[in-house]
N, C-alpha and C positions, 0 to 999 in steps of 0.2 A: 485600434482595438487592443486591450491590454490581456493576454492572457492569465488567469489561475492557472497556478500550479502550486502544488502540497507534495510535501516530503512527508512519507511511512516510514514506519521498520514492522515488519513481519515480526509479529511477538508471539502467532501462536495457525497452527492449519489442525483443521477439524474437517474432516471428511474432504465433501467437497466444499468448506469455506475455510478462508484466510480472516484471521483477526489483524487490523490494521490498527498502531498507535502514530498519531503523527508527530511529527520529531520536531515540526518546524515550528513551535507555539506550544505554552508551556500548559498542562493542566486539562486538555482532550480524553476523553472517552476513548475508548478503543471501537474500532470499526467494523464490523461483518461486512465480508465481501463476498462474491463467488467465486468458486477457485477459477471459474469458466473466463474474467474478466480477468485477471492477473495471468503473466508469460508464466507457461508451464514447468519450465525451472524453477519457479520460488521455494524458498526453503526459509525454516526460523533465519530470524536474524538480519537475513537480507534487507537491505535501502527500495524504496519505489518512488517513482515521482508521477505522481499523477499530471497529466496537461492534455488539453485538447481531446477528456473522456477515455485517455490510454492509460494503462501503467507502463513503467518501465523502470525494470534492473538495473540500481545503479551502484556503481563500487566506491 
């Protein structure tokens, strides 16, 4: 079984939503998230790798 997984960067938080651009593929939409699904640390700017339906902070 092959896993997906997608590289974010945090381009923008609005309340309780995260604006996600993916980093990994050129020319993406940016993405609305909930802030509730992304780790509570997130901040502009920051890396996420989505896999397996998690986010996760990555440096």
């Amino acid at each position: 079984m092959e896993l997906n997984t997608f590289w974010y960067e945090v381009v923008g938080i609005d309340g309780d939503y995260v604006h996600l651009k993916r980093i990994d593929v050129e020319g993406e939409e940016t993405k609305l998230v909930a802030r509730a699904l992304v780790p509570p640390e997130v901040a502009e700017g920051m890396k996420l790798k989505y896999e397996m339906m998690q986010y996760e902070i990555v440096e």
